[in-house]
C-alpha positions in Angstrom: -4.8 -5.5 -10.7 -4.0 -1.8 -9.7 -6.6 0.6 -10.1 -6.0 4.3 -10.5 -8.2 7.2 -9.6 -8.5 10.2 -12.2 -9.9 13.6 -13.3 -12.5 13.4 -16.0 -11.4 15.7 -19.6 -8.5 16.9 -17.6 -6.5 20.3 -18.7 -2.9 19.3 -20.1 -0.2 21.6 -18.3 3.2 20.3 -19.3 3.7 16.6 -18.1 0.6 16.0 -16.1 -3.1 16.3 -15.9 -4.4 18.9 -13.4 -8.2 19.1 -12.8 -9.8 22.0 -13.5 -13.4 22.0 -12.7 -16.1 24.9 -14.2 -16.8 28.1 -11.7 -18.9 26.9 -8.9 -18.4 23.6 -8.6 -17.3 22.3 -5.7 -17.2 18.7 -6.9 -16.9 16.8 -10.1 -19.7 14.2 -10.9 -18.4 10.8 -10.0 -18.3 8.3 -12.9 -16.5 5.1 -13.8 -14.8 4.4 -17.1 -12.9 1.3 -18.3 -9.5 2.4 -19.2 -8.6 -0.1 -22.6 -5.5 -2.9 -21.4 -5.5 -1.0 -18.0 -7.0 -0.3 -14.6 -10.6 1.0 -13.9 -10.6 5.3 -13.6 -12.9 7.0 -11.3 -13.4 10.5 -11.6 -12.9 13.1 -8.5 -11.7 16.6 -8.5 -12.7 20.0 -6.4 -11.5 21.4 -3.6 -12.8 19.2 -1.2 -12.6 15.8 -2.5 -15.6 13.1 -1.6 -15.2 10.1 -3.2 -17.6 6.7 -3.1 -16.9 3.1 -3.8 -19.1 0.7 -6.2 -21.2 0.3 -3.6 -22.0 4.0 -2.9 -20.1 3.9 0.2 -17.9 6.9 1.3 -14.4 7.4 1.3 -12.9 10.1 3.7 -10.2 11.5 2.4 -10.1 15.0 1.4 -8.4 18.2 -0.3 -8.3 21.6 1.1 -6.6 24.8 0.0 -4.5 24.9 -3.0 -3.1 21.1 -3.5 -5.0 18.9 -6.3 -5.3 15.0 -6.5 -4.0 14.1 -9.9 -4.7 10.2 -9.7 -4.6 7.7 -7.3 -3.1 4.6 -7.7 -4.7 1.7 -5.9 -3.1 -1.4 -5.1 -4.4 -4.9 -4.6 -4.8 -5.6 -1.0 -2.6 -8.8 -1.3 0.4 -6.4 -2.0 -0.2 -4.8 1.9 1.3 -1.3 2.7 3.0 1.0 0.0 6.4 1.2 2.4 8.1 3.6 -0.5 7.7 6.3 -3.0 10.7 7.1 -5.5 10.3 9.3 -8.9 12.5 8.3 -11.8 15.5 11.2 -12.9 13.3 11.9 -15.0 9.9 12.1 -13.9 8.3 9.7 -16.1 8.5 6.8 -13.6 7.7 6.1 -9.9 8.5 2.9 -8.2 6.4 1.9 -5.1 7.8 -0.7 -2.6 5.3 -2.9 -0.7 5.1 -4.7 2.4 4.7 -8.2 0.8 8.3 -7.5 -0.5 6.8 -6.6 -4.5 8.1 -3.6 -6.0 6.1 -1.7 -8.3 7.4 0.7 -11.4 4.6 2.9 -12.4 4.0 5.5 -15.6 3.5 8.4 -13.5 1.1 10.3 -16.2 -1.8 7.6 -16.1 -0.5 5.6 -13.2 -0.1 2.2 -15.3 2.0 -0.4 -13.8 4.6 -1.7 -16.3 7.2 -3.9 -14.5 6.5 -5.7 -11.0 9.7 -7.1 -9.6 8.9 -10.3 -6.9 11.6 -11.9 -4.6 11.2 -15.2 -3.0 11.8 -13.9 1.4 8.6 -11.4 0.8 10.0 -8.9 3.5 8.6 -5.4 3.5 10.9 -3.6 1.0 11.8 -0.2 3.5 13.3 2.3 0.1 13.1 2.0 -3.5 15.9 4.6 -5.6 16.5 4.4 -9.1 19.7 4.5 -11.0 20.6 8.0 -11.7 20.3 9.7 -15.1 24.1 10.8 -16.1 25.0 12.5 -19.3 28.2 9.2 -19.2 25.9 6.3 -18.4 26.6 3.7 -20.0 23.5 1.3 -21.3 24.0 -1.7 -18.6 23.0 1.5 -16.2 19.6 1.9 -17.9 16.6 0.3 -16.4 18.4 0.0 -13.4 16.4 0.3 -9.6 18.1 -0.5 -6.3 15.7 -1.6 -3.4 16.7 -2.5 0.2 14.2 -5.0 2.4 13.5 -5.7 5.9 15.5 -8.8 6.0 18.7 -6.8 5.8 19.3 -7.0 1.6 20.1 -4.7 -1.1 18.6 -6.0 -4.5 19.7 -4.1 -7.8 16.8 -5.1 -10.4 16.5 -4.4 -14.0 13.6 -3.2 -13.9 12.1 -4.1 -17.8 13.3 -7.5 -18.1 12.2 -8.4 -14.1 15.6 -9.5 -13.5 17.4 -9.4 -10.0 21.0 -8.8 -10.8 22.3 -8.9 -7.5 21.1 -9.4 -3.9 23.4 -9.0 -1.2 22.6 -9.6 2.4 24.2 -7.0 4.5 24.2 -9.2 7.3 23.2 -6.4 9.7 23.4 -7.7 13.5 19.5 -6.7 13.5 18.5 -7.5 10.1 16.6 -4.9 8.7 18.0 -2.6 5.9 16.0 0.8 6.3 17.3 3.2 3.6 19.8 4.1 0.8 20.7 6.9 -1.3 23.1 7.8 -4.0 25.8 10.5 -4.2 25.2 13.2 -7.1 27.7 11.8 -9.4 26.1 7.9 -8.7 29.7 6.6 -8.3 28.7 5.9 -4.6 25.7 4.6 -2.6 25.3 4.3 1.1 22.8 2.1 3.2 21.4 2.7 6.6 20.0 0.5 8.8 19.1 -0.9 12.5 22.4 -1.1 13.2 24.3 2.5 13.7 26.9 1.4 10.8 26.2 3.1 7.5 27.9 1.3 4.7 29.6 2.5 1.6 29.4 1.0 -1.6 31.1 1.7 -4.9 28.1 1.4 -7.7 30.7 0.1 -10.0 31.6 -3.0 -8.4 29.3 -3.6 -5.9 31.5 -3.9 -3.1 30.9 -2.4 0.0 34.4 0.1 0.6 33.8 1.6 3.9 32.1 1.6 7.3 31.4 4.7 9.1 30.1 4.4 12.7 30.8 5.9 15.9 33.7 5.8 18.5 33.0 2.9 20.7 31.9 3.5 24.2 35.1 2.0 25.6 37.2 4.1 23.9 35.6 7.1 25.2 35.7 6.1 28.5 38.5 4.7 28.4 40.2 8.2 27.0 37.8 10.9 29.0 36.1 11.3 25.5 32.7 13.3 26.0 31.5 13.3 22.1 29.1 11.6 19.5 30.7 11.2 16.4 28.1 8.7 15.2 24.4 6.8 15.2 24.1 4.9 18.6 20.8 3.7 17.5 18.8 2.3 14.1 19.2 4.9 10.8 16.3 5.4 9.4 17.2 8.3 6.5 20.0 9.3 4.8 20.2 12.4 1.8 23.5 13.3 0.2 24.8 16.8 -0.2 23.0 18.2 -3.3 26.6 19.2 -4.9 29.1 17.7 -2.9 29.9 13.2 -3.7 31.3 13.3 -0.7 29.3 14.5 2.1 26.0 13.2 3.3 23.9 13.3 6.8 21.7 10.8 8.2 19.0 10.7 11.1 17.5 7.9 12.9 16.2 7.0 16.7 19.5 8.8 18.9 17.1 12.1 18.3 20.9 13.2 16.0 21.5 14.2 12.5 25.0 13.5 11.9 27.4 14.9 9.0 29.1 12.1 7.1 32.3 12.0 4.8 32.3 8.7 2.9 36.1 8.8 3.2 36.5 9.1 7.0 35.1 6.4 9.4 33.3 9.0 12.0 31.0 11.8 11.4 32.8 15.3 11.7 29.3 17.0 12.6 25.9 17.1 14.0 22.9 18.5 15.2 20.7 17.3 18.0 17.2 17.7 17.9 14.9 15.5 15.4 13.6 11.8 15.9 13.9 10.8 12.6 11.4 7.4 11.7 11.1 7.3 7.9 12.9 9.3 4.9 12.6 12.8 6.5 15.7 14.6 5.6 16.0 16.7 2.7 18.4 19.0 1.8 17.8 22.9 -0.1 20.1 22.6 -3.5 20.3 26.4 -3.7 20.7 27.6 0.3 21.7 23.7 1.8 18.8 24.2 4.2 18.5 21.0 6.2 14.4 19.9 6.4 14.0 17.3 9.4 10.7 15.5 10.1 10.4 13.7 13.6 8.1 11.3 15.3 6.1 13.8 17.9 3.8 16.3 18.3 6.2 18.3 19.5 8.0 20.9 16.8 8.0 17.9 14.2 9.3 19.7 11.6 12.2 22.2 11.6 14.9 24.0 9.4 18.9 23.5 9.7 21.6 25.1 8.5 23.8 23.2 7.2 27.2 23.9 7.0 26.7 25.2 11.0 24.2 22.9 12.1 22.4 25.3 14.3 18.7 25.4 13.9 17.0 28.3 11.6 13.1 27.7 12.5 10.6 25.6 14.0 7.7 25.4 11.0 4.5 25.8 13.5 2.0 22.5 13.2 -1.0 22.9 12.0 -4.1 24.1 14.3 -6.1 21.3 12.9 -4.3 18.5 11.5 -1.3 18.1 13.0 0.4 15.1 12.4 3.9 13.1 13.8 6.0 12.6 10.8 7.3 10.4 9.1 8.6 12.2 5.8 9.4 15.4 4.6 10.8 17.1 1.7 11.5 20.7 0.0 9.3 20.7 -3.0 10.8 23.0 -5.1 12.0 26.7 -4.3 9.0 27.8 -2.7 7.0 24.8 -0.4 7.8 22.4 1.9 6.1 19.1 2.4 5.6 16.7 5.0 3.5 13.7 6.0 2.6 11.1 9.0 0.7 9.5 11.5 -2.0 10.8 14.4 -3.9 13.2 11.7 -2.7 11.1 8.6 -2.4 13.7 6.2 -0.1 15.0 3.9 0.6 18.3 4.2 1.9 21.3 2.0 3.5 24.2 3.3 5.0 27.9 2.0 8.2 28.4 3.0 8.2 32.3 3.6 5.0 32.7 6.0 5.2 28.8 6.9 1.2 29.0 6.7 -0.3 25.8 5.4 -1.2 26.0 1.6 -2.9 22.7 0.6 -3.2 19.5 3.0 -4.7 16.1 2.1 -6.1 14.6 5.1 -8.3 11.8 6.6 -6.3 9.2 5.2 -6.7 5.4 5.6 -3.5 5.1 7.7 -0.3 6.8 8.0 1.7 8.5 5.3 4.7 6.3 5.2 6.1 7.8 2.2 6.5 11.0 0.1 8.4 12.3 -3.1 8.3 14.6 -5.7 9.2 14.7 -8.8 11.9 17.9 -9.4 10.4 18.6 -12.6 8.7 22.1 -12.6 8.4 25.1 -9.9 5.3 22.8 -9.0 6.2 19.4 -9.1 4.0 16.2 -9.2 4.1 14.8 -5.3 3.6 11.4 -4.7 2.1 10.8 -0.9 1.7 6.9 0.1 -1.2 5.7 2.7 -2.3 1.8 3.2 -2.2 0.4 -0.2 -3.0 3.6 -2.3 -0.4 6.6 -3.4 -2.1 9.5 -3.8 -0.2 11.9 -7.0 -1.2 15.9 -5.9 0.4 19.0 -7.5 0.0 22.4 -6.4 -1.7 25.0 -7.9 -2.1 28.9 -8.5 -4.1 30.6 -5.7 
């Protein structure tokens, strides 16, 4: 059983619960009450957050500045590491992937799991995306959730019923399937991997329809070529163009971003710079600002423009907890967020003065994964560490 973590008499403000806690209090009184048909609820709230098991013993993690923990989900240690984080269109779901291969679809109000989907090879599922919402969808494209896996498959599951309806080994020369995303309109969906080839696939039929990779190194040398239209190494992220069906970029271990057209084999653009390790590209919808997240402690996290590729701003690390990343993404019009490894924190950040705003730190392991859920000027943010994933929102100074 999951459990989930919440405020006690919480404040309703639009679709989620944010704790509001009387003037003085640093921290809420910690109690335990059954939730009927569901998971156990602790109480926590404050702007430092302590929180104790049954047996009185303390948990670490913490809040500071202007972030609040909503709820945290808890899942059974069996299931291992949350691996992935994805919203629903909507909001009103979020889908967790583990590392025992189970996939988790979640209410995100109360943090209730409703559908758990199970495959038989039990690799760590690597990204989780569900269908998108379109005005035209037809009702087979309800319900629907696509997940990739370490073993190299792509699994489309419906998610209410529990069935697969197709799995598809990519037969990747090194396996492991690391990450997908779908193009605005949904028509499209691309994969990423260990292997520098990005596949195309048309969400219609299934089938994959292209391959994009680089020029081969004997063709270079073979012509005096001196360029690097392509990955040369595993893929870890890849984010369409907001507006564009077209055009996405991608990032892995070559320490590249490349540009991407799913109609022409090579990439016609890229920026050199971030060690991409987990879903840390994001792109601005309203200026197409390019957010990267690398693996150092070196000038992790940095602005692009896009259509130039030339670097806007290094955001400065934080004095204290500083952190390698492994995700990052624009949350809303006003903050940035980002979270990793070394301080394991997840941190939130204003995009004018690039101060620090709100941070959750001294997690039990790594944040592997982040999201957010689009849905007001401060959206719900989901931030995944060990087996838990912390749901935080913003709020007023």
């Amino acid at each position: 059983m999951s459990a989930v973590r919440a405020a006690p008499a919480p404040v309703r403000s639009g679709r989620v619960s944010e704790i509001v806690l009387p003037s003085g209090d640093l921290e809420a009184p910690h109690q335990r009450q059954p939730a009927i048909g569901g998971p156990d609820i602790r109480t926590i709230g404050g702007r430092s957050t302590s929180m104790t098991t049954d047996d009185g013993k303390l948990l670490d993690e913490f809040t500071e500045g202007n972030i609040r923990i909503l709820n945290i989900i808890e899942g059974d240690l069996e299931n291992g590491v949350v691996m992935c984080v994805k919203f629903s269109t909507d909001g009103s779901l979020l889908a967790a992937g583990f590392s025992n291969g189970h996939v988790k679809v979640y209410d995100a109000f109360d943090g209730q799991c409703h559908h758990v989907l199970t495959c038989e090879d039990r690799m760590p599922v690597t990204s989780v995306r569900f269908f998108p919402s379109l005005h035209n969808q037809t009702p087979e494209k309800n319900h629907i959730l696509l997940a990739t896996y370490a073993s190299g498959h792509v699994r489309i599951w419906h998610y209410t019923s529990g069935k697969c309806l197709l799995s598809k080994n990519e037969m990747r020369r090194r396996n492991d399937t690391s990450s997908l995303a779908f193009n605005i309109s949904g028509d499209k969906f691309v994969t990423v991997g260990a292997d520098p080839e990005i596949f195309v696939y048309d969400s219609e039929t299934k089938k994959r329809i292209n391959v994009l990779e680089a020029t081969s190194f004997m063709r270079l040398m073979s012509n005096c070529m001196d360029k690097m239209d392509g990955h040369r190494f595993r893929v870890f992220s890849v984010q369409f163009h907001p507006n564009d069906p077209n055009v996405f970029i991608s990032g892995g271990w070559d320490n590249t971003v490349q540009f991407w057209d799913v109609r022409s084999r090579h990439a016609f653009r890229k920026l050199y710079g971030p060690h991409i390790c987990g879903d840390s590209l994001d792109i601005d919808p309203v200026h197409y600002h390019i957010l990267t997240g690398s693996w150092r402690t070196d000038t992790p996290l940095q602005i692009w423009d896009f259509g130039t590729g030339e670097k806007i701003k290094d955001v400065p690390q934080d004095r204290l907890f500083g952190s390698m990343l492994y995700c990052a993404q624009w949350v809303g019009k006003e903050t940035l967020a980002c979270g990793g490894s070394m301080q394991n924190m997840a941190r939130l950040i204003d995009r004018g003065t690039l101060n620090t705003v709100g941070q959750l730190a001294n997690l039990p392991n790594g944040v592997y994964a982040m999201d957010n859920d689009r849905q007001d000027p401060r959206p719900v943010i989901a931030a995944a560490a060990s087996n838990k994933v912390y749901l935080l929102k913003q709020v007023p100074k």
